[in-house]
C-alpha positions, 0 to 999 in steps of 0.5 A: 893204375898199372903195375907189371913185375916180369922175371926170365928163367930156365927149363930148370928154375921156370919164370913161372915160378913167380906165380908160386911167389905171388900166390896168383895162378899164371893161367887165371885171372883174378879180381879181388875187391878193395875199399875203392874200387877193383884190383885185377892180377893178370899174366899177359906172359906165362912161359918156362923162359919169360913171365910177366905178372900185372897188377891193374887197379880200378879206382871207382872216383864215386866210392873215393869221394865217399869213403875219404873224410878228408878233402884233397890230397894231403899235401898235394897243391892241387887239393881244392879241386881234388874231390872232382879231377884228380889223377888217382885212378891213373897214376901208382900212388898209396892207393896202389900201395894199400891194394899190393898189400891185400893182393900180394900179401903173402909175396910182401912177407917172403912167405911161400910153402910152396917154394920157400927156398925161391922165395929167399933167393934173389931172381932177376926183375924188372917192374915198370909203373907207367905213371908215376907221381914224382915230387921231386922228378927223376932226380929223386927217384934215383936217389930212392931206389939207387941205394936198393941193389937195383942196376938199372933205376930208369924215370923217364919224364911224361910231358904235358903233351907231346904234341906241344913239347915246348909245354914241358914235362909233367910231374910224372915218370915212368918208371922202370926198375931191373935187377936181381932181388928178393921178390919180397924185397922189391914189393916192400920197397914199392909199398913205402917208396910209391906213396913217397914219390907221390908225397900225399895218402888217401887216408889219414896216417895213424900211430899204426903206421909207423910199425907199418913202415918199420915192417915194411923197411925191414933190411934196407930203411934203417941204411938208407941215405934218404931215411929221413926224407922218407920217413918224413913223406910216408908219415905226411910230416907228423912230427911225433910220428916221424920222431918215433919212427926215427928212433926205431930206425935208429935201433934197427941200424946199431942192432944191424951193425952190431949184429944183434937182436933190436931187444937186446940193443933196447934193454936199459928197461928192465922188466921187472921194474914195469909189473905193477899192475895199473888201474882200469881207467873209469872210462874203460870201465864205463864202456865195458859196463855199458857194452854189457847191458847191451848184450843183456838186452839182446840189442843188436842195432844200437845208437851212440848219441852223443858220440864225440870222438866215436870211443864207445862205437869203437868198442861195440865193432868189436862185438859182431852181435851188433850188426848196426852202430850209429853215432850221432853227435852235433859237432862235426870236428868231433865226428871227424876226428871219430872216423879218423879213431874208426879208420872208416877209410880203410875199413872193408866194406862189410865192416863199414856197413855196420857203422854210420856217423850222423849230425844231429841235435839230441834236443830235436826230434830226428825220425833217422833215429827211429826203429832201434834196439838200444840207444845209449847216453853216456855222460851226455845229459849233464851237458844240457841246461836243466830246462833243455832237458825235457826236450832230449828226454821227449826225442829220445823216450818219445819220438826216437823210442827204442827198446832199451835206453842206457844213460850215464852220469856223474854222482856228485856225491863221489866227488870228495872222494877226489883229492884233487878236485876243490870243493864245490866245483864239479869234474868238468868246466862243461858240466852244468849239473851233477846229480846226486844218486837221489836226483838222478832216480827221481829223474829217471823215475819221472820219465818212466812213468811220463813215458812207459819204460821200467828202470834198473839202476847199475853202478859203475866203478868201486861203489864206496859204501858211504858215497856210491860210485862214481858214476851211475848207470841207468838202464831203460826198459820199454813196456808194452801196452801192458805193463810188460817189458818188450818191444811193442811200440806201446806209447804208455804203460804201467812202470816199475822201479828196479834197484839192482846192486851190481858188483863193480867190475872193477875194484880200482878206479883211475883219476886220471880219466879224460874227456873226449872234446867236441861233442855234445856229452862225453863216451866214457872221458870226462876229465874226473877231478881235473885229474886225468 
């Protein structure tokens, strides 16, 4: 993919002033690395008069098969091959897009100590993209980019074969763009306009994208006689996202008309109406709670098994002390759905390193599993049939064997505590059991001594006096040969019985926790009395 942005200037105001603006010196050339390949920044002119700036992006196809999670284009008709033969490492689509906006970031924002008047000020530009995706054809190129303040919109079609004219034209222009604007302006305006022209990403579009887009439309989306035709494509047709970001938009073009602040226009709210203070969902609480037995473990490579929707592995991202996060789940829908919630698409490589996403039966011995700090079960073990128990329990205590082993689960007798839950019935429909506090000790009893760990029990939520939390929290700890606690592989052990009363980290807990689905057991969701 090839991009050049080229201005003219005098002895007094030089074109070279443009690699102030672009951050990008004249007389390097720099090459920076992005999640799918390389982006080069190259001035093949630099003078007083004349300076042209390219922006060269090489797309390794290997790392773009791998890194995307989604199979073909989006949108694009072509989707069943696109794995294999695509044009994204030649033609400007999102991909070039995502790489303007890590190369030239600073440009996109108008922000330049160095020449902050320029910055503000419109200079002459022409920018050419030679290969252009346009559904659409040059028809609609001019009705984007026209309303733009640009005075030359050229979309020269790119046919088939030139050798054989009569073949037609192919879905691309070439495209070139000339007039007096802000460089900011003109980058931003590629940034939304490219992947639209090309109608399909390379990585799925989530709520974040819309104040994306409302950033990068700022001063001219809001207008536009097309809003609703981009906003549509640069939102791969998410109708929710499209609404939201319509009614944003919207805002925008009154504040603008009336010559008012957004804030002041959205002000049939009033604060001081919304400060009460809302309950910590038991989920949240229960990620937190598990988050901290591993820190106090000292663990830092850790397996999330049963992972569902990857909730917990995202909480553990957020703490560099875990250097390795593996979820591990039997549902691949549920791991999908995990890396889209973790953007692994569009993560950087060294934050991708740090996390891998594995299907596998918690009931079967995996040797994958093997060598790990801390492995955790959250609201996974009542999902399984009693008598398939001991087989998860002889994977993960016995062959997988970490260091730590964090497990929890319901407490059945918290459950009168729900108003809205009937009686007698348990707080999920896949549920096949729910353990009291005495049969859960009693089980975690029985796999210590049958496989040399110590236990320590936590609980989690407000822990009423009369029935205990609502959920319980186990906290494995192997023993060596010894009886002591360490990381020796020691198979069996003398084993001790913890009972450890910790105050809740929270003094309210929220009916309104929910499941995560499709997954072997749930992160932290599990839909508590019906009531989430």
């Amino acid at each position: 993919m090839f991009l050049t942005i080229r201005t003219t200037g005098t002895t007094e105001r030089p074109a070279t002033d443009l690699g102030f603006l672009l951050h990008k010196h004249p007389g390097k050339a720099q090459s920076f690395s992005t999640s799918h390949g390389r982006a080069h920044v190259f001035y093949p002119e630099a003078s007083a008069e004349c300076c042209t700036a390219a922006l060269l992006l090489e797309v390794d196809p290997v790392a773009l098969v791998r890194r995307s999670k989604e199979k073909g284009r989006g949108g694009a008709p072509d989707a069943a091959l696109a794995q294999y033969v695509n044009d994204r490492p030649y033609a400007a689509s999102s991909l070039l897009a995502v790489a303007m906006s890590t190369v030239f970031r600073s440009a996109l924002r108008g922000q330049c100590a160095a020449l902050p008047e320029r910055a503000e000020t419109p200079m002459p530009l022409r920018i050419e993209v030679p290969a252009l995706p346009a559904r659409g054809g040059p028809e609609l190129v001019a009705k984007l980019f026209g309303p733009l303040g640009w005075t030359r919109v050229e979309a020269r079609p790119v046919a088939l074969d030139e050798q054989f004219p009569e073949w037609g034209d192919s879905r691309y222009v070439q495209l070139v763009l000339e007039g007096e604007l802000r460089l900011s302006d003109a980058l931003r305006q590629l940034y939304v306009l490219l992947p639209v022209l090309d109608d399909a990403k390379h990585y799925w579009v989530a709520p974040d994208e819309v104040d994306k887009l409302i950033r990068a439309g700022e001063g001219w989306l809001a207008d536009h006689p097309e809003r609703a035709l981009i906003t549509n494509r640069y939102l791969s047709r998410r109708w929710s996202l499209t609404r939201q970001a319509a009614e944003r938009l919207e805002l925008v073009r009154l504040a603008e008309a009336e010559h008012l602040d957004v804030e002041d226009v959205d002000n049939a709210v009033d604060e001081t109406t919304d400060t009460e203070e809302r309950p910590v969902p038991l989920a949240e609480q229960r990620r937190e709670a598990i988050v901290a037995a591993l820190r106090a473990a000292g663990a830092s490579r850790v397996l999330d098994l049963g992972c569902g929707q990857g909730r917990l592995v995202q909480a553990l991202l957020k703490d560099v002390r875990f250097t390795e996060i593996v979820g591990v789940d039997v549902s691949v829908r549920a791991l999908t759905v995990a890396a889209r919630r973790l953007k692994l698409d569009r993560m950087g490589e060294r934050q991708a390193g740090r996390v891998t996403l594995l299907q596998g039966a918690l009931t079967y011995t995996d040797t994958r599993l093997k060598g790990y700090d801390a492995a955790v079960l959250s609201e996974v073990v009542e999902h399984l049939d009693l008598p398939r128990l001991p087989a998860l329990v002889y994977a993960v205590f016995r062959s997988a064997r970490p260091a730590t082993v964090v497990v929890t689960t319901p407490n059945v007798e918290y459950n009168v505590r729900w108003e809205t839950l009937p009686a007698g019935h348990v707080r999920h429909g896949d549920h096949r059991f729910e353990w009291t506090r005495e049969e859960f000790r009693a089980w975690a009893d029985e796999v210590c001594v049958r496989h040399g760990y110590t236990v320590a029990y936590l609980p989690v939520g407000t822990d009423d006096p009369e029935v205990g939390p609502p959920t319980q929290m186990a906290v494995f700890t192997r023993t060596d040969e010894d009886g002591t606690p360490g990381r020796g592989n020691g198979r069996t052990g003398n084993t001790r019985t913890e009972n450890v009363p910790v105050e809740s980290t929270h003094d309210t807990h929220d009916t309104r926790d929910t499941r995560d689905t499709g997954r072997t057991g749930d992160d932290g969701s599990e839909k508590e009395a019906k009531a989430a």
